[in-house]
C-alpha positions in Angstrom: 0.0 0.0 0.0 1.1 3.6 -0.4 0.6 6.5 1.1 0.2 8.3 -2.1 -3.8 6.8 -1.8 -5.5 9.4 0.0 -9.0 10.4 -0.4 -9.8 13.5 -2.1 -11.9 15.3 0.5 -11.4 18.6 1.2 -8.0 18.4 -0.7 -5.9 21.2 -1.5 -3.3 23.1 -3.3 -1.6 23.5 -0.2 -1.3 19.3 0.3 -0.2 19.3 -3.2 3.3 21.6 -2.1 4.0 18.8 0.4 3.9 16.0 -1.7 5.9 17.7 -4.0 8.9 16.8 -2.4 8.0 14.0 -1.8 7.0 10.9 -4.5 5.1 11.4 -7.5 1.3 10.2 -7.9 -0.9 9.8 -10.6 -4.5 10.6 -10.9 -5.5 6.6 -11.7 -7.9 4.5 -9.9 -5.1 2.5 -7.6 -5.2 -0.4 -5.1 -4.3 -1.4 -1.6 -5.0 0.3 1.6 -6.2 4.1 1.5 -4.3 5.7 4.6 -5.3 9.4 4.7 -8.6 11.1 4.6 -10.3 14.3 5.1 -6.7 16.1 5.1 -5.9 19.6 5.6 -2.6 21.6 5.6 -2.0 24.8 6.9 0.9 25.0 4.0 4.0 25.1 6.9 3.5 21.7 8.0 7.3 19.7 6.5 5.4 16.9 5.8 1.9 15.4 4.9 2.0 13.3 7.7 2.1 16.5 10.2 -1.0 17.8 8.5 -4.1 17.1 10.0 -7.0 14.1 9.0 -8.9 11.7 10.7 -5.8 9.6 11.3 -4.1 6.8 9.8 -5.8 4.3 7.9 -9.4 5.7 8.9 -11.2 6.7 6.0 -15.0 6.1 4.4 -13.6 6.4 0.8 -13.0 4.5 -2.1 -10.4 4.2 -4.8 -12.3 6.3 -7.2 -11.8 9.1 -5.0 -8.0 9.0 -4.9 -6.1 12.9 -3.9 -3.0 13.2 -6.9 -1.1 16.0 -7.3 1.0 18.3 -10.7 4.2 18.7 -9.5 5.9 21.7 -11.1 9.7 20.6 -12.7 11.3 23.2 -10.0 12.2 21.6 -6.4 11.8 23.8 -3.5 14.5 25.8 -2.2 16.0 23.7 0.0 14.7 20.5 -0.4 17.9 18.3 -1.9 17.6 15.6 -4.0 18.9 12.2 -3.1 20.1 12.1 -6.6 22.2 15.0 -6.8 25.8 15.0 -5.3 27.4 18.3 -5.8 30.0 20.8 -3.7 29.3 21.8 -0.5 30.5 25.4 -0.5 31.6 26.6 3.0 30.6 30.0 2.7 32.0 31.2 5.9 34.9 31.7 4.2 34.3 32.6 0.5 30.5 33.3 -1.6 32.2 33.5 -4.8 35.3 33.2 -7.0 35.6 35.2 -10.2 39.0 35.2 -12.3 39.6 39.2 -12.8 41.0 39.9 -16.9 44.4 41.1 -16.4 43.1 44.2 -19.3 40.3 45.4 -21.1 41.8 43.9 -23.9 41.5 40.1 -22.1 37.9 41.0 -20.7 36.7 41.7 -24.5 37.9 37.9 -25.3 35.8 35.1 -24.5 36.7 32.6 -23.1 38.4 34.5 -19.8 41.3 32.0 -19.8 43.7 34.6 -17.3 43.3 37.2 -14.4 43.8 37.6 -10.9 42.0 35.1 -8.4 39.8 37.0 -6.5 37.3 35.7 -3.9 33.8 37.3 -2.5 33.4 37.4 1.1 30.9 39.6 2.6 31.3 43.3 1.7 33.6 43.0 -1.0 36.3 41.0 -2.9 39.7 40.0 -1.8 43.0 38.6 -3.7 45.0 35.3 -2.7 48.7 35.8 -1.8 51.0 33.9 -4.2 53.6 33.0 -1.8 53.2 29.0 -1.7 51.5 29.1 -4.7 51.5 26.1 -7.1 50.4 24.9 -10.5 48.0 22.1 -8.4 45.9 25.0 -7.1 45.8 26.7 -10.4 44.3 23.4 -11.5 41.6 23.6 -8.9 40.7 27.5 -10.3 40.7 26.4 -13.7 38.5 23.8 -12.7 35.8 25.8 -11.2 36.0 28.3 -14.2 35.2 25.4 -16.9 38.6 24.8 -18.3 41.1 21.3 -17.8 43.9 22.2 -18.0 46.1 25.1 -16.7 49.6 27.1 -16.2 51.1 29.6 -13.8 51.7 33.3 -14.0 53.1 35.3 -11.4 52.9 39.1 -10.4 54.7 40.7 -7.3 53.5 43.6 -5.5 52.8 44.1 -1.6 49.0 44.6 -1.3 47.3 43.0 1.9 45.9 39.7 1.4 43.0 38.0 3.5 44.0 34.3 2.1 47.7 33.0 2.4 49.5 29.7 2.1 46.8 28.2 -0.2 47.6 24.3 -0.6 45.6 21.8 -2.9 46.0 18.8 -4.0 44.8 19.3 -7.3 42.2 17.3 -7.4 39.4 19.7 -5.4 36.4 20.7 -6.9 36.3 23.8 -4.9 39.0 25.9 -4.0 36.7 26.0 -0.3 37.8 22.8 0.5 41.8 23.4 0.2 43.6 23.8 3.5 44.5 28.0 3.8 45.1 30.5 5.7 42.3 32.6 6.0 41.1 35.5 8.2 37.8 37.0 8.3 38.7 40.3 9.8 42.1 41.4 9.0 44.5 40.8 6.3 48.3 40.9 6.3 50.9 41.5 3.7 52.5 39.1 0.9 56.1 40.0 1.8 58.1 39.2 -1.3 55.0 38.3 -3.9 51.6 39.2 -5.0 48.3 38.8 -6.2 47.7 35.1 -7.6 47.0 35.2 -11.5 46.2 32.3 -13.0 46.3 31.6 -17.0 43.7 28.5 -17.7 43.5 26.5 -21.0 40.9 25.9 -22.6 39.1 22.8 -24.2 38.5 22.4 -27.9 34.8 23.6 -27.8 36.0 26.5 -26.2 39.9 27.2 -27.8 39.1 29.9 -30.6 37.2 32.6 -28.5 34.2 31.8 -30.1 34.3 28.2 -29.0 31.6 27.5 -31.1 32.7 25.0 -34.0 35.3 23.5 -32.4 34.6 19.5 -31.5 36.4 17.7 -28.9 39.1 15.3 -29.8 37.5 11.9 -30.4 37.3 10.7 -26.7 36.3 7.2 -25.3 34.1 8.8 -23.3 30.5 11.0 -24.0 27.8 12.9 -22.6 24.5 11.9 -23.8 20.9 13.7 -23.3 21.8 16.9 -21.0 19.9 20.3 -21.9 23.5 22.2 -21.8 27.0 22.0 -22.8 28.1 20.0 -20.0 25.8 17.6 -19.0 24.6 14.8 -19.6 24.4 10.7 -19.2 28.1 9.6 -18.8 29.1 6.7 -21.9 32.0 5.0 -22.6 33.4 2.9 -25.3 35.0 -0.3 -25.4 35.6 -2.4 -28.7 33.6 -0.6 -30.8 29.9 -0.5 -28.7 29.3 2.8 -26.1 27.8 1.7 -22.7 26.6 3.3 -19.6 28.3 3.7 -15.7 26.3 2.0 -12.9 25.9 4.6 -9.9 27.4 3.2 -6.8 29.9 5.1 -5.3 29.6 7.3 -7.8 31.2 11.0 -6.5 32.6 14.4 -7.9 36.0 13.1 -8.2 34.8 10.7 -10.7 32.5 12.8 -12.4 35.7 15.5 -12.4 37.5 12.6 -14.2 35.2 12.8 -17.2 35.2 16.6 -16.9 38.0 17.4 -17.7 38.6 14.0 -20.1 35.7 16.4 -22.4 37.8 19.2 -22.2 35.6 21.1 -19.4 36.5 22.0 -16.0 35.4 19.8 -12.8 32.1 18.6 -12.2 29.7 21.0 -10.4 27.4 18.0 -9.7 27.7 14.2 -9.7 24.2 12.8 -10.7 22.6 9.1 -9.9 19.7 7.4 -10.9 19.4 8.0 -14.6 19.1 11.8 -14.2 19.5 12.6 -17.4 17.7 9.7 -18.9 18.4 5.7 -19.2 20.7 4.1 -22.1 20.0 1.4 -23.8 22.9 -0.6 -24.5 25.9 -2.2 -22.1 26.4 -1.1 -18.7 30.5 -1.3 -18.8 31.5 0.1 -15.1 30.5 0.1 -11.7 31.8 1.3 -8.2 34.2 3.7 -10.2 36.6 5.4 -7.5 38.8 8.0 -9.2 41.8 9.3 -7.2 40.9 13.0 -9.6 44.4 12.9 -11.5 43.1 10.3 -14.0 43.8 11.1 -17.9 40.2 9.1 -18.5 37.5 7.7 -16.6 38.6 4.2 -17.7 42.2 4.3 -16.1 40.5 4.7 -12.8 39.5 1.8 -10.7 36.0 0.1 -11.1 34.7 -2.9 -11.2 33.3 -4.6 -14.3 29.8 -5.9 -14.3 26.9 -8.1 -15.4 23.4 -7.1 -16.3 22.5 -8.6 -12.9 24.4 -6.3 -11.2 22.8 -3.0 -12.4 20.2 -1.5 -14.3 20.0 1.3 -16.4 17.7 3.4 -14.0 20.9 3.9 -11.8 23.5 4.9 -15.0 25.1 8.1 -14.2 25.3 11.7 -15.1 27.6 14.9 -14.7 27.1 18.4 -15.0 30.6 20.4 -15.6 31.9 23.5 -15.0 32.2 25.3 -18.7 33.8 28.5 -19.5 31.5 31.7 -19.1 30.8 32.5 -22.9 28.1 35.5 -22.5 26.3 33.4 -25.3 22.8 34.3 -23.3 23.6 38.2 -24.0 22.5 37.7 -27.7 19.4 36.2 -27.6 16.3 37.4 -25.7 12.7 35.8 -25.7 9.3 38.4 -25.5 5.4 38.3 -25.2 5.5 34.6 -23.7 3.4 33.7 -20.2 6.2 32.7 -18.4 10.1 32.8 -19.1 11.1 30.1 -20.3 8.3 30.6 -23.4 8.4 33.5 -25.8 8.9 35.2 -29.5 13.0 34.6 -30.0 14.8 37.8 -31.1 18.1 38.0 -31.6 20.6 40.4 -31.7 21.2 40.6 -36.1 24.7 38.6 -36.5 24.9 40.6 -39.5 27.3 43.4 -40.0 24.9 46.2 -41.5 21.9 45.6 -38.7 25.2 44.6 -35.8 24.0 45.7 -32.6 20.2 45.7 -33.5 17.7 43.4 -31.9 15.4 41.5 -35.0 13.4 38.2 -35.3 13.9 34.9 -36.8 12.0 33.5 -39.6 10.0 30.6 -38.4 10.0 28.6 -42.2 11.7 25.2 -41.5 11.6 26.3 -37.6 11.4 22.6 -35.9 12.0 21.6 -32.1 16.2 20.7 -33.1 16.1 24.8 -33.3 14.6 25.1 -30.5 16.6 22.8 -28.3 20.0 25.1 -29.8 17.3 28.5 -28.6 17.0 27.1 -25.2 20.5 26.1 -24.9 21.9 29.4 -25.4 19.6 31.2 -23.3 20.3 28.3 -20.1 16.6 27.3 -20.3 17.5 23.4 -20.4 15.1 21.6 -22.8 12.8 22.6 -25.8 9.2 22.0 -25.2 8.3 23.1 -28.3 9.3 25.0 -31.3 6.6 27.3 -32.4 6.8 28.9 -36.3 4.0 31.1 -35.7 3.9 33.4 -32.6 0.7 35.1 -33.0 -0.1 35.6 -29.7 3.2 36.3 -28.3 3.5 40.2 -29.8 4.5 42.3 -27.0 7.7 43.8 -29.0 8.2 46.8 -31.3 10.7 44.3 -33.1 9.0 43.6 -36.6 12.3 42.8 -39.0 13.8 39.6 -39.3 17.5 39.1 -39.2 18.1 35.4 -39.6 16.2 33.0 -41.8 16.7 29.3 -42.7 17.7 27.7 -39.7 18.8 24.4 -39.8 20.2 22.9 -36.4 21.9 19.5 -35.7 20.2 19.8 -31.9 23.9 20.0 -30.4 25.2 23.3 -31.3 25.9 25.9 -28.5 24.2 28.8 -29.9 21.9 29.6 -32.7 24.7 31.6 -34.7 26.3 27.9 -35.3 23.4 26.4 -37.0 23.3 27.0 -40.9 21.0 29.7 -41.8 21.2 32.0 -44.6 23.5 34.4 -45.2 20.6 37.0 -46.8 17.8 36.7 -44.9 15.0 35.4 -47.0 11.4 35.0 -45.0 8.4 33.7 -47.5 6.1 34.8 -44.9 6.4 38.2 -43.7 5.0 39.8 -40.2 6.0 39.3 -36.8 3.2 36.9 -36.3 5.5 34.6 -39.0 8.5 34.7 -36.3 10.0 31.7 -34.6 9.1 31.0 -30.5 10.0 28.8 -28.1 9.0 26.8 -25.4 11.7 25.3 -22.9 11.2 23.3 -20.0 13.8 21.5 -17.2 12.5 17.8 -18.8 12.1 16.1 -22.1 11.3 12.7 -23.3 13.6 10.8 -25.2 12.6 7.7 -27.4 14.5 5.1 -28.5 13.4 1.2 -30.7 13.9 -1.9 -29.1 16.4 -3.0 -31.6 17.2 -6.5 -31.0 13.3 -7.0 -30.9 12.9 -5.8 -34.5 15.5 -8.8 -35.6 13.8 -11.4 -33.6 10.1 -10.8 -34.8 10.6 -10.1 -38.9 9.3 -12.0 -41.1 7.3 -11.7 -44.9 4.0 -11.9 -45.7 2.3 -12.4 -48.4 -1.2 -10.4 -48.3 -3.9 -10.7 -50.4 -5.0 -7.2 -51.9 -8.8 -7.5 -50.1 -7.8 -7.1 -46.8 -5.4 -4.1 -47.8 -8.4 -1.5 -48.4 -7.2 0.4 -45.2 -3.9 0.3 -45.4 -4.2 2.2 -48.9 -6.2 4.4 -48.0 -3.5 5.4 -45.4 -0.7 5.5 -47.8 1.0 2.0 -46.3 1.5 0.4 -49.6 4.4 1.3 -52.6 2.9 3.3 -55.3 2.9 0.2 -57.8 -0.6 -1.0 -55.5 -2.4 1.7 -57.5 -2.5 -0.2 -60.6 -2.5 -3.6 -58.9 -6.1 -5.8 -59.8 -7.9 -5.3 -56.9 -9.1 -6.9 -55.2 -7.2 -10.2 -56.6 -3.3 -10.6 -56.3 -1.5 -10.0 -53.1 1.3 -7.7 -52.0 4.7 -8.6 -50.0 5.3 -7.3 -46.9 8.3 -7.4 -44.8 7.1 -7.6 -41.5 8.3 -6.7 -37.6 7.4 -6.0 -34.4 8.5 -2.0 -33.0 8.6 -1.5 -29.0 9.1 2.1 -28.7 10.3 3.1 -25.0 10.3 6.3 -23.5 13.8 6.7 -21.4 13.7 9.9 -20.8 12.5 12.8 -18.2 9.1 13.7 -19.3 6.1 12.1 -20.5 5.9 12.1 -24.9 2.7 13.7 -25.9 1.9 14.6 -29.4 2.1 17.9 -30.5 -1.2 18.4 -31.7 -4.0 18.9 -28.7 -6.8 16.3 -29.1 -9.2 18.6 -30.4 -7.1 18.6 -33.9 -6.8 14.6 -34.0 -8.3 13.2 -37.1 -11.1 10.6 -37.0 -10.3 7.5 -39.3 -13.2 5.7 -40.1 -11.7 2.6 -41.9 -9.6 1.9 -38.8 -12.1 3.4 -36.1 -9.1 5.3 -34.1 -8.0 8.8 -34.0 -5.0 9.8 -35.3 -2.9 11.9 -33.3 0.4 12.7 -35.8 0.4 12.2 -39.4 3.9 10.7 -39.1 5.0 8.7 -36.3 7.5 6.3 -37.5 9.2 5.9 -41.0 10.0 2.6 -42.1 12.5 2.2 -45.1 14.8 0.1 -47.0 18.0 0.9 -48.4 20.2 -0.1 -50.8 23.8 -0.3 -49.6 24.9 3.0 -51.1 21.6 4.8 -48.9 19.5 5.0 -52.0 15.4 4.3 -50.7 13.8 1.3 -52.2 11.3 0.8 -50.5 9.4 2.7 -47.7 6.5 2.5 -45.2 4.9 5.1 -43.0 3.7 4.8 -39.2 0.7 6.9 -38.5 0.1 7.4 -35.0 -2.8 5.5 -34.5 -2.7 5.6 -31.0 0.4 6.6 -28.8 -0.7 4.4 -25.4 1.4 3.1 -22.6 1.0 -0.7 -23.4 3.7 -2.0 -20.7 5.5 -0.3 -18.0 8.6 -0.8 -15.7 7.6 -2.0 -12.5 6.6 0.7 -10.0 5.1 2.7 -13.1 1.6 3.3 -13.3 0.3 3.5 -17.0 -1.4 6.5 -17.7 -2.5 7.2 -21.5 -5.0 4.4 -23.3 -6.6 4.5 -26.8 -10.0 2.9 -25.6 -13.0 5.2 -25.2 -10.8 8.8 -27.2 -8.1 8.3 -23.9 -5.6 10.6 -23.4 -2.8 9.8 -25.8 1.1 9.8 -25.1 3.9 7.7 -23.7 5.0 7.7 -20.1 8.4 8.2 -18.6 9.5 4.5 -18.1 6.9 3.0 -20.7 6.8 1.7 -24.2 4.5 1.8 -26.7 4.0 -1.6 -28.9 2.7 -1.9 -32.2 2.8 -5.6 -32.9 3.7 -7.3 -36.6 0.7 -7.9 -37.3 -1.1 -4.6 -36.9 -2.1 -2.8 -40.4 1.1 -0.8 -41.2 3.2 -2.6 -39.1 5.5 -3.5 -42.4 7.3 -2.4 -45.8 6.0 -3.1 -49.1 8.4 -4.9 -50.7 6.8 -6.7 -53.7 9.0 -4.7 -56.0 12.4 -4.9 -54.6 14.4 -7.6 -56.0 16.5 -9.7 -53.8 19.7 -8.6 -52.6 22.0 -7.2 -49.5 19.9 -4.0 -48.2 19.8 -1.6 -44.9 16.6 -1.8 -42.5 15.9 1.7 -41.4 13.5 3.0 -38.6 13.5 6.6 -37.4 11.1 7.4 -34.9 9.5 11.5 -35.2 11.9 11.7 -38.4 9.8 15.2 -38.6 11.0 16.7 -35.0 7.1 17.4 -34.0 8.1 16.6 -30.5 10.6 17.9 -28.8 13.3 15.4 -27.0 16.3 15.4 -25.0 18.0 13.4 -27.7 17.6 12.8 -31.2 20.6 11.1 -32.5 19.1 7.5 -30.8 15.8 7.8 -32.5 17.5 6.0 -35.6 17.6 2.4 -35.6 19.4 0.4 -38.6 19.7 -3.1 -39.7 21.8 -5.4 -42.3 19.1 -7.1 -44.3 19.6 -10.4 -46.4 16.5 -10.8 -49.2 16.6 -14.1 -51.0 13.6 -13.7 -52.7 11.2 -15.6 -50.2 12.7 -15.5 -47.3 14.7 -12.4 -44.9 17.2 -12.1 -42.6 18.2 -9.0 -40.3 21.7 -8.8 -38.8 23.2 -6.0 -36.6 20.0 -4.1 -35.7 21.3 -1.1 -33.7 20.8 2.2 -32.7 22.0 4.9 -34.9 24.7 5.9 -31.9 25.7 3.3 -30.1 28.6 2.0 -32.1 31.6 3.9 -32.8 32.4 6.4 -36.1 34.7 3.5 -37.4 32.0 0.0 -36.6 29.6 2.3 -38.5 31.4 2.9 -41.5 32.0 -1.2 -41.9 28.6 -1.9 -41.2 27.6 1.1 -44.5 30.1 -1.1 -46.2 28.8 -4.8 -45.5 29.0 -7.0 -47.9 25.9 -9.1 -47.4 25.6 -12.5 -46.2 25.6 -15.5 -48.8 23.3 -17.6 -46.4 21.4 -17.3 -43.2 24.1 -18.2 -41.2 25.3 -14.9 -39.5 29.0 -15.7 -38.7 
């Protein structure tokens, strides 16, 4: 039983803040024992249990009558999260640390990669003495300022210093926690040196200035689904496959490891419990315990593991330090509700409008822009990326100064995406410009890939039970002119398990007011394209294609411990919950390609799940799932099904080149 069952009498808003910190519920009829009933909060209690009610386990309700709550994406100040391990500042003894530019000159550059250490306490800021100083403490500052690596620079004069005899180990991901001399009330001279100045060096996203297209060397280790540059799931490769880290003893010094392996500086926060989402493939490394001066996360002791020993809902997550890049200064959002929703403007990257604030033309504006939008204005993930904003005109900004926009989804600002170099806008007005919404969540979904080899198979259909399926567009053109209803088409069939590992629930895009009856199949359809299927020739030439409409989005299995919450029977609530997957079985109408005209032969098995970007995810670069594909003529085979990013650059370019196999045995 739970406690999350409580009758909904007299329930409140001011319950719902306490159960807000505390586990989520869902508005479904549940079972078990209803403990709480008739409750009321004042809104100070700390916990539902201090609030009043007619005590434990006395109630007169039933399970149709069961309290839930909407938990908003921001915890309370200070409620931590058992998930989060970050640094524990002691600010007793310093609030902030800021690297001063040694000229106007240095502060026009960014990155900030050299300046004088100077550290807020109180009423004002104060400089480090130097004498002692070494190049492990300028690895700690350069750390907290986003960078990996670092040099020394020393400058004498005799100023009075409130922190002397500075002495870190190197590996710190605070300066706080180095032992120092440090005194709150006076300060004393640095006979014989200076001020500390510390010159950092940068990572390769960040070592032009601009830091913008600049990719980091080709690493054995990744970040995977985090809303900034950063962050993200922690994966690693070994032979040619990427895996995840199990969480135990997971800490900062490990997550500093990967850090600065990435070319960033040490980890603000060391994250458990799939934070940023769940992989799918291996889980390589568990009870990693870093000593902080490892090269790579894989020189540092761990212990490698079995399936049994983990799961992915504990893989682990980092969020880094990064340089300070003032990206956010050139981007603003107006007219939305809240802040993290809006019109974009931007100010125009071209030199004859420089310094003047314009709009962005929404044609070809898809959530992939949207995620770069949020991104450079720190707003985590895209909810949604609007291309009309009619309702969001609070501005007097009416020209556009950027138009074709066409993002990857991993670029740190919006400058970085291609777009064209004269802005060219078929639709003219403000109402016609690009908006945003951003949110701390997003969903991510990813295809069951070994379950597609397992369940294919071919059909051969007869054309009079097809009338549906043509009438949504699931056969090759060639069906047009077949002799209906006699004859038959051939079908290349599979089952598609399509999970939701992500932060948020998947919804579709379209409310369900604007979902489109289909009578043949007596469902609503909720997106016009769900899931391509096609077939390639070796060289990536189509051959053959099929189209998933959305038929129904519904949560048809869960993870145990999740409730289900979306169902196609009786118009339901359509989506896919956090922790769920959505199955459309082989031998479902549509479930298939129509392959009566290819001709047998070695091919590639393509799925891409929301090929279009309708709905916004953490990750997009795992919706792709390919196969190797032996066609004898009557019979099929699939071989390597994978996720488009789970092998390495090189595994990929052999599996584009395979040969084919000359029989069913896969060797």
């Amino acid at each position: 039983s739970s406690k999350c069952h409580k009758c909904k009498c007299k329930c409140s808003t001011v319950i719902e803040s306490h159960l807000c910190h505390k586990s989520p519920c869902y508005t479904t009829i549940s079972a078990g024992k209803i403990w709480l009933d008739n409750v009321m909060c004042s809104g100070s209690e700390k916990s539902i249990e201090k609030c009043l009610s007619r005590g434990w386990g006395n109630s007169d309700c039933t399970h149709e009558e069961d309290a839930g709550v909407v938990c908003k994406d921001e915890r309370l100040p200070g409620f931590l999260d058992s998930n989060i391990i970050e640094m524990q500042v002691d600010e007793n003894r310093m609030e902030e640390i800021r690297l001063r530019p040694l000229s106007a000159a240095h502060a026009a550059r960014m990155p900030v990669t050299e300046g004088v250490v100077e550290v807020k306490y109180k009423e004002g800021w104060s400089q480090i003495c130097n004498i002692g100083w070494t190049i492990k403490n300028s690895r700690v500052i350069c750390g907290m300022m986003g960078f990996p690596s670092e040099k020394i620079t020393l400058k004498n004069d005799h100023s009075m210093y409130k922190i002397h005899s500075v002495a870190c180990t190197g590996n710190e991901a605070h300066l706080s926690t180095c032992t120092m001399e440090f005194s709150k009330n006076t300060s004393a001279p640095c006979i014989g040196g200076g001020p500390v100045v510390v010159s950092c060096v940068p990572g390769p996203q960040f070592a032009q200035g601009r830091g913008r297209k600049n990719k980091p060397n080709h690493t054995k280790v990744r970040l995977k689904g985090g809303a900034r540059a950063g962050e993200g799931r922690v994966e690693v490769l070994i032979g040619s496959e990427w895996g995840t880290v199990c969480d135990d003893l997971w800490n900062l010094l490990s997550a500093s490891v990967v850090c600065r392996e990435l070319g960033f500086g040490t980890a603000k926060e060391a994250l458990t419990g799939a934070r940023m989402g769940q992989g799918m493939g291996p889980i390589y490394m568990n009870e990693v315990q870093c000593l902080g001066d490892e090269k790579s996360l894989r020189k540092c002791p761990h212990k490698s593991i079995t399936a049994k020993d983990c799961k992915h809902m504990e893989d682990v997550s980092v969020k880094c330090n990064i340089p300070y890049m003032g990206f956010e200064k050139a981007i603003r959002l107006t007219g939305g509700r809240t802040q993290l929703e809006g019109r974009v403007e931007l100010l125009a990257p071209n030199a004859s409008l420089l310094g003047q604030w314009g709009l962005i033309c929404g044609d070809g504006w898809t959530s992939r822009e949207a995620m770069v939008a949020c991104r450079q204005l720190g707003l985590g993930y895209a909810s949604s990326g609007l291309s009309e904003t009619w309702y969001w005109d609070s501005s007097n900004v009416t020209e556009m100064v950027m138009s074709g926009v066409k993002c990857r989804g991993d670029e740190m600002t919006l400058s970085d995406c291609q777009h064209h170099r004269v802005v060219s806008c078929k639709r003219a007005g403000p109402q016609f410009a690009a908006g945003i919404i951003c949110s701390e969540s997003a969903s991510d979904m990813v295809l069951n890939a070994p379950l597609v080899e397992r369940s294919v198979y071919i059909e051969d259909r007869p054309l009079h039970l097809l009338y549906c399926a043509a009438e949504e567009n699931c056969l090759s053109k060639s069906a047009v002119g077949a002799n209906w209803p006699y004859g038959h088409r051939r079908l290349l069939r599979f089952s598609s398990e399509i999970h939701n590992v992500g932060r948020a629930d998947f919804r579709p895009r379209l409310g369900r007011h604007s979902w489109v009856w289909h009578e043949c199949h007596r469902h609503y359809h909720s997106m016009d394209i769900f899931t391509n299927y096609d077939l390639l020739d070796l060289n990536g030439t189509k051959v053959a294609d099929g189209h998933k409409a959305s038929f129904c989005l519904e949560d048809t299995e869960c993870h145990e411990g999740i409730l289900k919450q979306y169902e196609c029977a009786n118009f339901g609530e359509q989506g896919i919950t956090v922790g769920c997957w959505d199955t459309y079985r082989h031998d479902i109408d549509c479930q298939w390609i129509d392959i009566t005209d290819v001709k047998p032969g070695n091919y590639i098995l393509q799925v891409i799940i929301n090929p279009n970007f309708e709905v916004a995810e953490s990750d997009f670069t795992n919706n792709a799932m390919r196969c190797n594909c032996k066609y004898d003529g009557n019979r099929v085979w699939l071989h390597k099904c994978h996720l488009g990013d789970s092998y390495s650059e090189e595994a990929e370019k052999q599996f584009e080149l395979y040969p084919g196999q000359l029989n069913n045995q896969i060797s």
